[in-house]
N, C-alpha and C positions, 0 to 999 in steps of 0.2 A: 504494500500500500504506500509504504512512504515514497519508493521510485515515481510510482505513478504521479503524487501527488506531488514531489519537486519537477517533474515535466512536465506539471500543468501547472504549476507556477510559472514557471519558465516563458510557456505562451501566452499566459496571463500577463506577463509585462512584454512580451513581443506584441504585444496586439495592444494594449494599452500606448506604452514610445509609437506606436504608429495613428492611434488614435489621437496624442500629443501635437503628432506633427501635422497630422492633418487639419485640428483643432488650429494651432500657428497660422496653417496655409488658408484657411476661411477667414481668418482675421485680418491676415495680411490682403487677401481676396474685398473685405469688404472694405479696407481705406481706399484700394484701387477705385472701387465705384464711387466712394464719397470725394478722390482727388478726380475722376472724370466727369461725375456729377457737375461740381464746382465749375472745371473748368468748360464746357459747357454752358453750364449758365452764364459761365462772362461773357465766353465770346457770342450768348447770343441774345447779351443786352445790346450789340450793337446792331444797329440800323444798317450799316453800310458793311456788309462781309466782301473780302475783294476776294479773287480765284483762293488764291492761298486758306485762307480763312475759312473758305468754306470746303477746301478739302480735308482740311484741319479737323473742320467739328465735324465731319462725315465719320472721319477715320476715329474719331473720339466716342462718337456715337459704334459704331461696329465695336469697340475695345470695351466699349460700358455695358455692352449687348452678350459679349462674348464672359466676359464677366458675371455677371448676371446668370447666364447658364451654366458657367463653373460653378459658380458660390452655391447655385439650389442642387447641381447634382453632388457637391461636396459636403452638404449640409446630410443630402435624403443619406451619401452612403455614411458617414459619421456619424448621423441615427442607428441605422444597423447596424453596422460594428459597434455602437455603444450599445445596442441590445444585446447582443452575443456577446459583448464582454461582461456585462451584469448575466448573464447567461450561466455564463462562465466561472463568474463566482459562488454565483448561487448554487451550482450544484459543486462546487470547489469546499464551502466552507462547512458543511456536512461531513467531508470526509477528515478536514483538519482536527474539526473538534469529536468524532471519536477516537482520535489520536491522542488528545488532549484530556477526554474525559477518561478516557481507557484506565490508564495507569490512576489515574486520579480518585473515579468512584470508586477503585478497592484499594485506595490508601491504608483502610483498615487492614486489610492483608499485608499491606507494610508494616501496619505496628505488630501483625502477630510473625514477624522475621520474613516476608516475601522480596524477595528483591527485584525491585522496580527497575526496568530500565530508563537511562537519561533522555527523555526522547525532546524536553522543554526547549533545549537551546536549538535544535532544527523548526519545532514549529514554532520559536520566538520571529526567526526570522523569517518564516512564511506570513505567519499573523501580523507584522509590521510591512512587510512587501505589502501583500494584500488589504491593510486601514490602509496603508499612501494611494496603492491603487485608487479606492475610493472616493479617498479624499479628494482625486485630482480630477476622477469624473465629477464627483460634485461638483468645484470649482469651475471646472470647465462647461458642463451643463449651464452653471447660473451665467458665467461667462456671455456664452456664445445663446441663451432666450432674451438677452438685454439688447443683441443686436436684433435679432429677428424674434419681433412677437408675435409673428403666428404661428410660431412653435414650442412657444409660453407652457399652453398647456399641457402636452406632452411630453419636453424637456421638465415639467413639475413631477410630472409622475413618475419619469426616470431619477431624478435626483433622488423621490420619495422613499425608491428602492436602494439607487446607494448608503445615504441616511440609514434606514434598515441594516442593511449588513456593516455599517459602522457600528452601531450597536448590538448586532450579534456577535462582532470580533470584539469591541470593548468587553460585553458582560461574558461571554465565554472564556476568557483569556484573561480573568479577573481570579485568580486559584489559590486554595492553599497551599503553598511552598513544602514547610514542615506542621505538620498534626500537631494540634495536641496531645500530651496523654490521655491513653479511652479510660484512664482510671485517673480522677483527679481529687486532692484530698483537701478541705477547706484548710485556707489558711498557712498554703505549702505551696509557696514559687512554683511557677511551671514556665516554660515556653510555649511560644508559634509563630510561623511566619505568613505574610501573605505576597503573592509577586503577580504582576500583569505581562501576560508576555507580548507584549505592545508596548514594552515597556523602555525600547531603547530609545522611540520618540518622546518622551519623558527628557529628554536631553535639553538641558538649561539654554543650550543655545536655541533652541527653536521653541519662539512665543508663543506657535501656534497651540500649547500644551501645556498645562498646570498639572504640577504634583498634587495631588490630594492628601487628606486624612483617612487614615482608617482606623473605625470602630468598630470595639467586639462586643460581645453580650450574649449572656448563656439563656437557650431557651429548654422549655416543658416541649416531649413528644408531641402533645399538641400543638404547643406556636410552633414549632419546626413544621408539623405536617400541613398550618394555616398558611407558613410566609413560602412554602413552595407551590403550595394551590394557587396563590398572589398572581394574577397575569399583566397588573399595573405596572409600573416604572418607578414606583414611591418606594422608600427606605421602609421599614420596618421597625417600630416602635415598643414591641413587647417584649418584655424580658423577664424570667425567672429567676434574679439573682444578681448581686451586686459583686462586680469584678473590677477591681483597682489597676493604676495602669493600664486601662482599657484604650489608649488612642497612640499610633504612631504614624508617621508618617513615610508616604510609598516615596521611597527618596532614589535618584539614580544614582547607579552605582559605577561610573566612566572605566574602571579596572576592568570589568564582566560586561556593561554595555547591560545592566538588567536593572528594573527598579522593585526593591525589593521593602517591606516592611515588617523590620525586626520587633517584637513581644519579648522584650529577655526577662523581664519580671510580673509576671500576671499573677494576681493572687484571687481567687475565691472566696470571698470574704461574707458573704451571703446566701445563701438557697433556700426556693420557694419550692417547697415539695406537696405535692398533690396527695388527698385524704387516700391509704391505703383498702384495698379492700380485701377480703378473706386472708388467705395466708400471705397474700402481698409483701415484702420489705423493702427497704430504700434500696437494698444492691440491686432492685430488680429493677428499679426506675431509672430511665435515660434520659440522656440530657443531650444539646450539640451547643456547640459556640457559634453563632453568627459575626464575621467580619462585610463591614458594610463600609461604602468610599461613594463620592462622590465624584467621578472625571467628567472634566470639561477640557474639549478636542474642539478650540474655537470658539462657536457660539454653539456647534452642541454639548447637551449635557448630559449625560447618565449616572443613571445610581444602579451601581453594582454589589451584588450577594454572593457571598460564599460559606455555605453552613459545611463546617465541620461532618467525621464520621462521629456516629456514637457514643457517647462516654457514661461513663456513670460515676456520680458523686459518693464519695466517702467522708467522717469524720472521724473515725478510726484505722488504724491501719489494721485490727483483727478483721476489717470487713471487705480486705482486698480480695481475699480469694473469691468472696461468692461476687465479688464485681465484676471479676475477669471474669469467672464462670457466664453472667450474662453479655458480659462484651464478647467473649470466644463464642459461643452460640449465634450472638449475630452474626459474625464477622462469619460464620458458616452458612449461615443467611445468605450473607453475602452473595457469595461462590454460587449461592446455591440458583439464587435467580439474581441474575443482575438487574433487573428492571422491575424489583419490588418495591413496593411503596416503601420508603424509610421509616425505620423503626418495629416496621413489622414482620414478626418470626412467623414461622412455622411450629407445630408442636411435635414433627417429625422432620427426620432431616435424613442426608441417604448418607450411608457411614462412609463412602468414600469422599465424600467432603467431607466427615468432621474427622477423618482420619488426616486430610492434609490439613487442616486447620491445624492440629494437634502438630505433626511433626514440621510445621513451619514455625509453630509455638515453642518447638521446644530446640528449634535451629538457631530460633534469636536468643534464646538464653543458653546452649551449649554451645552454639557453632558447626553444629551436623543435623542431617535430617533423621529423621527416624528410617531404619530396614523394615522389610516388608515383613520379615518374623514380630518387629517390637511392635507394627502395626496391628500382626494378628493378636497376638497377647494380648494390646490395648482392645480390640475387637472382643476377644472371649470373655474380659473381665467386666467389658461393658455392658453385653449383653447378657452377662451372668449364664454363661456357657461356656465348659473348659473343655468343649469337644466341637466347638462349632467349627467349621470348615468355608464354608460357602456365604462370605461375611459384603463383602463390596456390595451389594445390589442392597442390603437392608436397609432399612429406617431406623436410625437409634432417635426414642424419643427423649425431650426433654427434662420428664422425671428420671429415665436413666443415665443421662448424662450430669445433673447437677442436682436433682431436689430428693432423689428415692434412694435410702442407704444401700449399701452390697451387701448380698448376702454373709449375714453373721458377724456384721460389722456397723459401727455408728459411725461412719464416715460414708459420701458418696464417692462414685467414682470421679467426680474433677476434682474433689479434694484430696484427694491421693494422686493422681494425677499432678496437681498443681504443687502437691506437697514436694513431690520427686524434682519438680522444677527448678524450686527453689533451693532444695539439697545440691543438686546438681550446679545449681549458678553460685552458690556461698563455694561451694567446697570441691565440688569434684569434674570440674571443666578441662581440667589437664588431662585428666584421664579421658579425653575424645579425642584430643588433637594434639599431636599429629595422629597417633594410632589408636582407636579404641580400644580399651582396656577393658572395661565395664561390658557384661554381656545384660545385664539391665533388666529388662523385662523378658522374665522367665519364670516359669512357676515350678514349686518346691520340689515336685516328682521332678518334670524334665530335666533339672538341677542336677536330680539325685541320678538317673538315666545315663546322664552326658558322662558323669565322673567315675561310675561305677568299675569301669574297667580301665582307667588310667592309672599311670604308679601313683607311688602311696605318696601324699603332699601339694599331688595336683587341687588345684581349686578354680573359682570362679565367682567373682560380683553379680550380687543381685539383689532388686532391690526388693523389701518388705512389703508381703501381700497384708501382714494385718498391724503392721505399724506405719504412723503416718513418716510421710519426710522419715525412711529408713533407710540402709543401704546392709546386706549381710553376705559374710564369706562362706558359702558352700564349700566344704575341704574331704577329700578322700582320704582315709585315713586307714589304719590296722587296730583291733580291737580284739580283745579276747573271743568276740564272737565270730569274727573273721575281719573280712572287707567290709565298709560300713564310709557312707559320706555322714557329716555333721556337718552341721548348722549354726555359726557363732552368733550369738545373740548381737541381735541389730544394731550399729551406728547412728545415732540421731545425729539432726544439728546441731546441738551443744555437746554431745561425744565427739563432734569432728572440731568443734572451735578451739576444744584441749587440746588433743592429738589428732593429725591428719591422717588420715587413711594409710595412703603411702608408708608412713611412719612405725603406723599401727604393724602393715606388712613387713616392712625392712624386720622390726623386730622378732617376729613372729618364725621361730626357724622352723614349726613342721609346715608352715609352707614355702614350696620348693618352685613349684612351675604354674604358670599361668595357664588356665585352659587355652589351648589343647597340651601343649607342648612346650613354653615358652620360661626358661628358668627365668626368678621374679627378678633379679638382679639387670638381666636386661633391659626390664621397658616399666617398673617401678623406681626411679632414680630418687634417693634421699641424701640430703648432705646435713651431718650434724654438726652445728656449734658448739666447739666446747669450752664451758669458762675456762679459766687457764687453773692447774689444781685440780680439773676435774676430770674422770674417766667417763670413755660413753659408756648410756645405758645398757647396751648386748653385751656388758664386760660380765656382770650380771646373769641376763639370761642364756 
């Protein structure tokens, strides 16, 4: 698509400079009539024309005639080609702006670790080609109905359309930069940016174009679902909440050639929350930030919107987990239909979107994606089947992903889930990269299966089906009974803040090799500080 669409840029201004120049050549075309006109009229306020003089005004007459029929056949085809060239953009800027909105409407899949590509600085510069296009058919439309008015009202209806798709590249190419956080907690700093990618005519040199302000304000799922119904051109007035450092301004940036407006300090400082009902709680309630600007491109003017993804308010930080719980649900929304009304879920979802949602979740917080084994696992655990096979095509609903416990358990499955995330981002992110070390999501049989016939000290990480934020060493070992794997009681988060894992293993001599095969000294690397005076701890064990 993008090839396509820098090729029809491309002719978009080759057909435009010709439209320029022909626009020149009429102009220049109609002083020739007003200098033949003229002269003309003098010579024939006289009475007395000798030979000369009147082949003079003969041949001036033939030039003013010849004229005359250039300037209307240059005017009709400078019509058409100014149709074809609104033609031209009209079905042009349809394809820019799902370029534009692509990456943008699943931004929330960028906060849950998706990686977006940079595609803003190519359509910065098609969105700027294409407003000057405009601009100069406008100008040149108002131009050239001042010499000829009886083509006034026609050249009105052409401008009416460039106008138009001015403000379709203004208010499209008005976007959020960087998100907010989809979890925001009163009263705790946060960031966002907003950028217009039209934004390099913003350039202080050219008057034809004021910097504006921009303001944000957090609204209720309701004012967000009313200010996008909105078909006016008026700002939006309602807000759910009072947000400090709410105003920046879109200032150009001459290094980047972009105008951009930085939020470095926004604080939440207020929220109007809606009466709950039945089991309803605040983590379930969403919120978005609206940033709103006023551009004026000359004597037009627009008021441009841009609402935020999703977020949900907190006053605690115990209440992050069930917050993401409903932000990751949407954000599987998302995926799931792109052209949902915002804000509105589903009560079922197909597991192969909440299975990428999940290992894009758990990409941004370790740095790898989930394999298609820790997928299934998350799959059997979810759907409380440890025999399930035939998992992609189902529906996990909403009580089993965040509100219905697991079996034999008071936790659900995102909070075990979210738990392992958190374990993983405090404490055990090295052990992914470069090579993964953690076999992760495995359950206590398969555990016991894998190690049973490896020598005696082989082991394997995994983490805790019935403790939350755990992480446990599986270890083959020799026993009076025979062969026999054990199971070291689980790692928490505050077990690993004292001693890191790593550490835990370096000491630990009956284990020897990492599942499969792998002696631990190789790819568990531990370096002890010793006070001076003191022996390490293995002197010991």
């Amino acid at each position: 698509m993008n090839q396509r669409v820098s090729k029809r840029i491309v002719e978009i201004q080759t057909l435009s400079e010709r439209l320029s120049n022909l626009c020149n050549q009429i102009i220049y075309n109609y002083g020739e009539i007003i200098n033949y006109t003229n002269q003309i009229d003098k010579l024939s306020q006289s009475s007395n024309l000798d030979l000369y003089e009147i082949q003079e005004l003969e041949t001036l007459s033939d030039k003013l005639n010849n004229v005359k029929i250039s300037i209307d056949q240059n005017v009709e085809f400078w019509t058409t080609q100014c149709n074809n060239l609104n033609n031209a953009l009209r079905n042009t800027l349809p394809e820019i702006f799902a370029i534009i909105n692509g990456p943008h409407c699943n931004q929330s899949l960028n906060c849950n670790g998706v990686p977006i590509p940079d595609k803003e600085q190519a359509c910065q510069s098609w969105c700027e080609s294409l407003t000057c296009i405009c601009l100069n058919v406008r100008h040149e439309l108002t131009l050239i109905a001042a010499y000829f008015p009886v083509w006034e009202e026609i050249f009105n209806n052409m401008r009416y359309d460039a106008d138009n798709m001015v403000g379709q590249l203004v208010k499209n190419t008005f976007i959020i930069e960087k998100q907010p956080p989809q979890v925001i907690r009163t009263n705790k700093q946060f960031q966002a940016s907003i950028r217009s990618l039209i934004g390099g005519l913003f350039n202080s040199n050219n008057t034809l174009f004021n910097s504006s302000s921009v303001s944000v304000s957090i609204l209720s799922e309701s004012q967000a679902i009313l200010m996008i119904s909105q078909e006016d051109n008026s700002l939006f007035s309602d807000a759910s909440g009072e947000i400090s450092n709410s105003e920046s301004s879109l200032e150009y940036q001459s290094t980047t050639g972009q105008s951009i407006a930085h939020f470095e300090h926004l604080i939440l400082k207020k929220i109007n929350r809606t009466e709950k009902k039945g089991t309803e709680s605040v983590t379930d309630e969403k919120f978005a930030l609206l940033f709103q600007a006023t551009i004026k491109l000359g004597e037009l003017v627009f008021h441009v919107k841009a609402l935020s993804s999703p977020l949900v308010v907190i006053v605690h930080g115990n209440q992050e987990n069930h917050a993401w719980a409903t932000i990751t649900w949407d954000n599987a929304s998302q995926i799931s239909s792109v052209d949902r009304i915002p804000f509105i879920v589903p009560d079922e979802i197909l597991w192969a979107r909440v299975g990428h949602v999940l290992s894009n979740k758990f990409s941004s917080n370790v740095g790898c994606n989930l394999a298609p084994r820790d997928l299934r696992f998350l799959a059997r655990t979810a759907f409380r089947d440890p025999s399930l096979l035939d998992f992609e095509n189902l529906y996990l609903s909403r009580a089993q992903f965040s509100k219905a416990p697991l079996p034999n358990r008071d936790f659900t499955f995102w909070e075990w889930f979210y738990s392992i995330l958190k374990l993983n981002r405090e404490h055990l992110k090295d052990l992914w990269q470069p090579q993964r070390l953690i076999h992760g999501f495995i359950s206590r049989k398969d555990a016991e299966d894998a190690l049973m016939d490896k020598p005696e000290g082989t082991f394997l990480l995994r983490f805790s089906e019935k403790k939350l934020g755990a992480i446990s060493i599986a270890c083959r070992a020799h026993s009076t009974f025979g062969n026999s794997v054990y199971m070291v009681e689980p790692y928490s988060l505050n077990d690993l803040y004292s001693v890191s894992l790593s550490e835990r293993i370096h000491y630990t001599r009956r284990l020897k090799y990492l599942y499969p095969n792998i002696p631990k000294e190789q790819v568990f690397k531990f370096t002890e500080t010793l006070t001076p005076g003191y022996v390490a701890g293995s002197f010991l064990s």
